[in-house]
C-alpha positions in Angstrom: 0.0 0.0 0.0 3.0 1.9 1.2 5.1 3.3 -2.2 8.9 2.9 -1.2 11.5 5.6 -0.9 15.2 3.5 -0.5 18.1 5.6 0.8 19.9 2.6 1.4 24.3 3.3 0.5 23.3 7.0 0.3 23.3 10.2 2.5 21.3 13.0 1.3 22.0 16.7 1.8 19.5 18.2 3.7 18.5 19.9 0.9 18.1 16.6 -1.3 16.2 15.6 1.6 13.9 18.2 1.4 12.9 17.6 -2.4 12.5 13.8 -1.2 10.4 14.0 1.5 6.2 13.6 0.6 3.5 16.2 0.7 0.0 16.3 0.1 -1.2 17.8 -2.9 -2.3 20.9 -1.4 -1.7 24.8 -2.0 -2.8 27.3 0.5 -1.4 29.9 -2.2 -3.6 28.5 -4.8 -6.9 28.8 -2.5 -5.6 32.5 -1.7 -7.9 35.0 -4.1 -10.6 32.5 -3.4 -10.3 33.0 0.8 -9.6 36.9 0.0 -12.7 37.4 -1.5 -14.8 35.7 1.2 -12.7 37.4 4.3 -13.7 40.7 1.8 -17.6 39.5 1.6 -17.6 39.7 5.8 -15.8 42.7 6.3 -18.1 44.5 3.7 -21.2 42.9 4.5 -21.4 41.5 7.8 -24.2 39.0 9.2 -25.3 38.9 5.9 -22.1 37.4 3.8 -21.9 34.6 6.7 -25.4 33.5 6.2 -24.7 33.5 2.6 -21.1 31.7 2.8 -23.0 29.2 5.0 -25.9 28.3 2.8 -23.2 27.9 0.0 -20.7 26.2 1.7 -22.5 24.3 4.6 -25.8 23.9 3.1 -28.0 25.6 5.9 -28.9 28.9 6.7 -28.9 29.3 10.0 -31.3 30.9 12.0 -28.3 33.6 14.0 -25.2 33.4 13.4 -24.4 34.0 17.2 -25.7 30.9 19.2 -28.1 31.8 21.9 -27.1 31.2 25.4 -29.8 28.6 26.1 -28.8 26.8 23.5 -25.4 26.7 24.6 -27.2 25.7 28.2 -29.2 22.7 27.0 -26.4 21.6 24.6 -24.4 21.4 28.5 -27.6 19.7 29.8 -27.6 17.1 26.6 -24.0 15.8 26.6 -23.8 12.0 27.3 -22.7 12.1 31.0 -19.1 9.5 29.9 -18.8 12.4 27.4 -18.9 14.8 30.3 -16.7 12.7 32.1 -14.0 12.4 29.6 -13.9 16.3 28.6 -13.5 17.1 32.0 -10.4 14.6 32.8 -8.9 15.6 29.7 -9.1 19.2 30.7 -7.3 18.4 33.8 -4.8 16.9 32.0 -4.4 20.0 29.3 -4.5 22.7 32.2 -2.2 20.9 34.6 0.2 20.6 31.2 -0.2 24.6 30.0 0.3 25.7 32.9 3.7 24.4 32.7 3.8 26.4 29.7 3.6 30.0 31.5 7.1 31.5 32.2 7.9 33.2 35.7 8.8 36.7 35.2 12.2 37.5 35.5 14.0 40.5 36.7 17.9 41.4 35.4 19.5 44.2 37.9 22.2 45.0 35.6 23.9 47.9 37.9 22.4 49.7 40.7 19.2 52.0 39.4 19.5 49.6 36.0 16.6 47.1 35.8 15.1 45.1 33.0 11.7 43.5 33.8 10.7 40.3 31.7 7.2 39.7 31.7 4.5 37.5 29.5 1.1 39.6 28.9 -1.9 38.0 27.2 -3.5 39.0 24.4 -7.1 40.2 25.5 -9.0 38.5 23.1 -8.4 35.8 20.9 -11.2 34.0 18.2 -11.0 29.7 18.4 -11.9 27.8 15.7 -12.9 24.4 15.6 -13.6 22.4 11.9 -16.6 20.9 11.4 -16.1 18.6 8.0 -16.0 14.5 7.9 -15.7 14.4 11.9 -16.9 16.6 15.3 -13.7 18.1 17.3 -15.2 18.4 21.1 -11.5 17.3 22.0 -10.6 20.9 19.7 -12.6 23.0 21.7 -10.5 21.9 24.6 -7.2 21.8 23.2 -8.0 25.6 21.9 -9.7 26.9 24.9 -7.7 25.8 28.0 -4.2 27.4 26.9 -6.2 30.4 26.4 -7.4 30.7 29.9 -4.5 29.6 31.4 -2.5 32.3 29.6 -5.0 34.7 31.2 -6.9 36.0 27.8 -9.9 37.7 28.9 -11.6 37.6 26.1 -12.4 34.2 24.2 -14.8 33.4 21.2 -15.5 30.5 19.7 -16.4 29.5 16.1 -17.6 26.4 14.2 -19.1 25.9 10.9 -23.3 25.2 11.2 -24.3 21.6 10.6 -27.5 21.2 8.2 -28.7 17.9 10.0 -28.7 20.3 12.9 -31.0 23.1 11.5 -28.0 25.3 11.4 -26.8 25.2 14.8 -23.3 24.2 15.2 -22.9 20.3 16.2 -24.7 20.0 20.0 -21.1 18.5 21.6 -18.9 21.2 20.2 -21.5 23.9 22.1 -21.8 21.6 25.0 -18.1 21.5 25.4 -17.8 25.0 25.0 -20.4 25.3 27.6 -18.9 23.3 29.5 -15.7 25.6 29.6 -17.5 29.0 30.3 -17.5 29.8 26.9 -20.3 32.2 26.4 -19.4 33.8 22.8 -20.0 31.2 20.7 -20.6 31.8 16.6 -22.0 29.5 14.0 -19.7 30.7 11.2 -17.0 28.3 9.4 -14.4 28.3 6.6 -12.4 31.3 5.1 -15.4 33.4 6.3 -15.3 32.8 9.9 -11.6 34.1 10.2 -12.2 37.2 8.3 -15.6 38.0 10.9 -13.0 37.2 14.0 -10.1 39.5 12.4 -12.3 42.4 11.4 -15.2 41.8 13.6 -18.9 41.6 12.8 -20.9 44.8 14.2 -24.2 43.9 14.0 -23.6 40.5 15.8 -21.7 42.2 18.5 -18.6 40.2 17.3 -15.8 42.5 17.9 -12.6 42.1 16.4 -9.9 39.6 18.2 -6.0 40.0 18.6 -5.4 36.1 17.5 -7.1 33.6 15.6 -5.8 29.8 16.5 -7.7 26.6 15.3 -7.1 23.7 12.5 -9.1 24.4 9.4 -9.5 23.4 5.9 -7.5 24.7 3.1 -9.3 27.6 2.7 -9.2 27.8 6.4 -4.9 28.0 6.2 -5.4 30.8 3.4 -7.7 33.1 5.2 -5.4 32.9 8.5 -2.2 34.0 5.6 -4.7 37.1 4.2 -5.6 38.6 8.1 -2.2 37.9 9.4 -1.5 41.3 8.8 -4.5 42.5 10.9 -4.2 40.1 13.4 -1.9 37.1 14.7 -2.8 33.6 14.0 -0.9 30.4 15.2 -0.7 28.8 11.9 -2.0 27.5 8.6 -3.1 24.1 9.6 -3.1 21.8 6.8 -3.9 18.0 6.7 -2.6 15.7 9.4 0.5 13.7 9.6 2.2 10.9 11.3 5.9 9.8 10.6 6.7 6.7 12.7 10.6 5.3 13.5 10.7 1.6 14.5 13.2 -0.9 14.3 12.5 -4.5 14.2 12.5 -4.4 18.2 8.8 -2.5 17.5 5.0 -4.2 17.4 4.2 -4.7 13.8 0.5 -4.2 14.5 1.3 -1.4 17.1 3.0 0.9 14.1 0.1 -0.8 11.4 -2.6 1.0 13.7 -0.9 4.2 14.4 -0.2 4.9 10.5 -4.3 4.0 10.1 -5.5 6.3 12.9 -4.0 9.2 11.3 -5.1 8.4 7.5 -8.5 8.1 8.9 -8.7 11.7 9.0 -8.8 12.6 5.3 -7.6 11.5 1.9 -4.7 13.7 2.3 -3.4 12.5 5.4 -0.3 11.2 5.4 1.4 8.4 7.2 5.2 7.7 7.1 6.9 4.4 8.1 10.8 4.9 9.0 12.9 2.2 8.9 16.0 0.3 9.0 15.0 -3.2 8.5 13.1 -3.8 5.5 11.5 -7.3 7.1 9.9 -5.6 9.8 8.5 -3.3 7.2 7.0 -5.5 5.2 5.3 -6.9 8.3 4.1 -3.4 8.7 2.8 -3.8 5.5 1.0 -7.1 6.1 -1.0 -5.4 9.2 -1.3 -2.3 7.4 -3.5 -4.4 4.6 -5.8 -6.0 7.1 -5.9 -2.8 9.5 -7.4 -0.8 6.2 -9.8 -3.5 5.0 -11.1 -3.8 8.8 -11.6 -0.1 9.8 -14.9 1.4 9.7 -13.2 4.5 7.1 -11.7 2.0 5.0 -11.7 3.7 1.5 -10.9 7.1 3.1 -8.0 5.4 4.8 -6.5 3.4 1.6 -6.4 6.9 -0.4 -4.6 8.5 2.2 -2.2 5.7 2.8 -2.0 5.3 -1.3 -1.3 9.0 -1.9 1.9 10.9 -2.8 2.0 12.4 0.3 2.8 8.7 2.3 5.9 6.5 2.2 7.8 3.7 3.7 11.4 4.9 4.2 13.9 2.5 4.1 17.5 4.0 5.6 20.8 2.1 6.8 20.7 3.3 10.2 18.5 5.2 13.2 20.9 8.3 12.6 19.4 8.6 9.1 15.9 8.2 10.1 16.1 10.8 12.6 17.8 13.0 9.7 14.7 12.1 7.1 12.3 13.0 10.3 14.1 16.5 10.6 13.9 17.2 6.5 9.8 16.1 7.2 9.0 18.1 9.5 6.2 15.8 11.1 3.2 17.0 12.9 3.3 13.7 15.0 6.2 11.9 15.5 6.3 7.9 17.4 9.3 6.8 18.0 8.9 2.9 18.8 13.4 1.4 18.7 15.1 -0.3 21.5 17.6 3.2 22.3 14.3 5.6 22.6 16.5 8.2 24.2 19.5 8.2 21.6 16.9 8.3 18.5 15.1 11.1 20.4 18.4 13.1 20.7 19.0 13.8 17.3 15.6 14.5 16.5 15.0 18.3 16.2 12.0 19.0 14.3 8.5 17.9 15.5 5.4 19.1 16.1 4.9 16.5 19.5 6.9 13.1 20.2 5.6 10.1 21.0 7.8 7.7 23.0 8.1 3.7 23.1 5.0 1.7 22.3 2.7 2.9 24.9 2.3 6.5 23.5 0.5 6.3 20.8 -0.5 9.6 18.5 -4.0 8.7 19.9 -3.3 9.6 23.3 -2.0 12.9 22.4 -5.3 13.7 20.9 -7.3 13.4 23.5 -6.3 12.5 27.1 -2.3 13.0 27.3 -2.2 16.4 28.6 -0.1 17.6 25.4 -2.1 20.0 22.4 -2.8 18.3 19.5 -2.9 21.5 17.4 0.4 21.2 16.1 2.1 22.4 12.8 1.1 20.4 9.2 3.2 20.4 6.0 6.5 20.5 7.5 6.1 23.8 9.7 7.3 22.0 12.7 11.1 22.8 11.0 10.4 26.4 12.1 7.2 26.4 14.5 5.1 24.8 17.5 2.5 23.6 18.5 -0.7 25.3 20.0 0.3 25.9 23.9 -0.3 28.5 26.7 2.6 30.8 25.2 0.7 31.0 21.8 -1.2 33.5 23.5 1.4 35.4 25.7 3.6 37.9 23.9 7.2 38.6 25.8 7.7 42.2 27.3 10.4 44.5 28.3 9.8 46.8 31.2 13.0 49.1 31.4 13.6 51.1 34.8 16.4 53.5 35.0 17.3 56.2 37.6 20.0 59.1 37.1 22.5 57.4 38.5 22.2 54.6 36.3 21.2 56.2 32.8 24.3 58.7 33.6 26.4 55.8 33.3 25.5 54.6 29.8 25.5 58.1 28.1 28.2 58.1 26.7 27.6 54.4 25.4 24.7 56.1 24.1 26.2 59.0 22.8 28.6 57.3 20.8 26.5 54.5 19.2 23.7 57.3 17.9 26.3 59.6 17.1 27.8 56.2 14.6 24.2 55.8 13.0 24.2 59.4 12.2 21.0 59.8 14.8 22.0 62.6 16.9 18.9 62.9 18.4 19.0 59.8 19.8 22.2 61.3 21.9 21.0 64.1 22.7 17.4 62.5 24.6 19.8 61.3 27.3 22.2 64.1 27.4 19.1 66.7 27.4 18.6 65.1 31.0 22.2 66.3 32.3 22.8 69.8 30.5 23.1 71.4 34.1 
């Protein structure tokens, strides 16, 4: 099922690397005019472009785009009660681990008089989405909430596309979970649309305008989030999932056979990535892999993802290479399942999360590990995180001088502004010592 990639007797550059590893056949850039015109249709019309979008896109009109509190209420009231039960362990879990996340501020006393505070200040109001699409996301609405309030945002809103086999009301768990979290704002708005109401706001819904937009998405999700970055932060463009897994023949056939399905159930364009430096334990991979996707209940969706361009069995000489073709990937979700755990894990630098030995699968991370599962797609995790606490804090400087102690810089100052031809610059401090 598995197409092959050997690098067997060579070594790549990171660069040849780069050109070898798979990707989905997707192009936020190409969905780009199509996700600027809709965030264009809200900020110009309002209410009335995201009833339209949604009656295009979803299929529904809904009744109000903003979703009345009792609705919210008896969405709580409805929730199955080991549904209850499991959102509110796993939101244990994901507070206990963000709050790890916050740093202590710091104070540098760099000479009598001369202090440099270091502090971590919220945003005050961020916008959450959370997909609708082929599945419901309750587990989302946790893993984009609870950072939030643990960062101490004061501020939080909530979107998620309307469901037409719910009248146009946004899928009863995702608002029960919300509910469940305190959430009050809550808007039934999805797709390219929804980011452009939460980056320019939506007046005559009361939705004002937030300061950061986090959440997985669709495609045209990803290129909405790249048109409003300019207005507004955003934690990345999400794009489909992925799982690259590094086992030697020490690892559970079946174990890695069920991890590469659980992520290829997600879409067509999911990819999942077998590592490897024995080429019989991969092709017992292979063997479970055939009977896993026959057996599970999103078999064809699961085939075409595993089929696709974008997934691979790689065979390489040694574990060093592996972690090397894992670094040029980038993954989203990485296992690592080989008898030295702790000397694969040390060369691997680029990952979105980690997933140790054969009792931590992907699946855990989802849901009930403590760990975010919004984490960067398409090889972002070479040069970004994952969803956390400090995804909504932003790093601050407080500077705190006396005389004494901005007397003895002057002259430091005085020269370098005097080098950059800014004189001005000089004469700010010296302007406080002309007597």
């Amino acid at each position: 099922m598995l197409r092959t990639i050997d690098l067997r007797g060579r070594r790549p550059t990171t660069a040849e690397l780069l050109a070898l590893v798979p990707r989905a056949a997707t192009d936020v850039s190409a969905a780009l005019d199509a996700a600027g015109a809709l965030v264009d249709d809200v900020r110009r019309h309002g209410e009335t472009a995201l009833l339209d979008q949604a009656e295009r896109f979803d299929g529904v009109r809904p009744a109000a785009v903003r979703v009345p509190a009792d609705e919210l209420t008896a969405a709580l009231a409805g929730l199955a009660p080991d549904i209850t039960a499991a959102a509110l362990q796993t939101i244990e879990r994901v507070r206990a681990a963000s709050e790890a996340q916050v740093p202590a501020p710091r104070v540098t006393a760099l000479a009598p008089g001369a202090v440099v505070e270091q502090r971590w200040q919220p945003v005050g109001r961020v916008g959450l989405y959370v997909p609708g699409g082929k599945a419901v996301y309750p587990s989302s609405v946790i893993m984009n909430v609870v950072p939030a309030q643990v960062a101490g945002v004061r501020s939080i809103a909530l979107a998620s596309p309307p469901q037409s086999a719910f009248g146009g009301a946004i899928h009863p768990t995702i608002a029960g979970i919300a509910a469940l979290l305190g959430i009050t704002e809550v808007y039934a708005m999805g797709g390219a649309g929804a980011i452009g109401a939460f980056a320019y706001g939506v007046a005559g819904i009361g939705l004002e305008p937030v300061q950061r937009v986090t959440g997985p998405g669709n495609v045209f999700v990803a290129a909405a989030k790249r048109v409003v970055q300019a207005v507004t932060g955003i934690d990345a463009e999400a794009g489909p999932t992925d799982i690259l897994v590094i086992a030697d023949d020490s690892a559970d056939p079946d174990f890695v056979a069920a991890d590469l399905v659980s992520q290829a159930e997600h879409d067509e364009l999911a990819a999942s990535l077998l590592v490897t430096d024995s080429a019989e334990f991969a092709a017992r991979v292979e063997e479970r892999l055939e009977t896993r996707s026959e057996a599970t209940k999103h078999s064809a969706r699961v085939r075409s993802a595993i089929g696709g361009v974008q997934s691979a069995l790689v065979l390489v000489d040694d574990l060093e290479q592996a972690a090397d073709f894992a670094n040029a990937f980038g993954p989203e979700h990485l296992e690592i399942q080989v008898r030295d755990v702790d000397g694969t894990l040390a060369r691997v630098e680029n990952a979105g999360a980690i997933f140790v030995g054969p009792y931590s699968p992907v699946s855990l991370g989802d849901y009930a590990a403590g760990s975010n599962h919004v984490l960067p797609t398409g090889g972002q995790a070479r040069h970004a995180s994952g969803l956390s606490a400090a995804t909504f804090l932003r790093p601050q400087q407080i500077v705190r001088y006396d005389e004494a102690a901005l007397r003895e810089v002057a002259h430091v100052i005085a020269a370098l502004s005097a080098e950059e031809n800014l004189p001005a610059h000089g004469a700010a401090v010296t302007a406080r010592f002309s007597d």
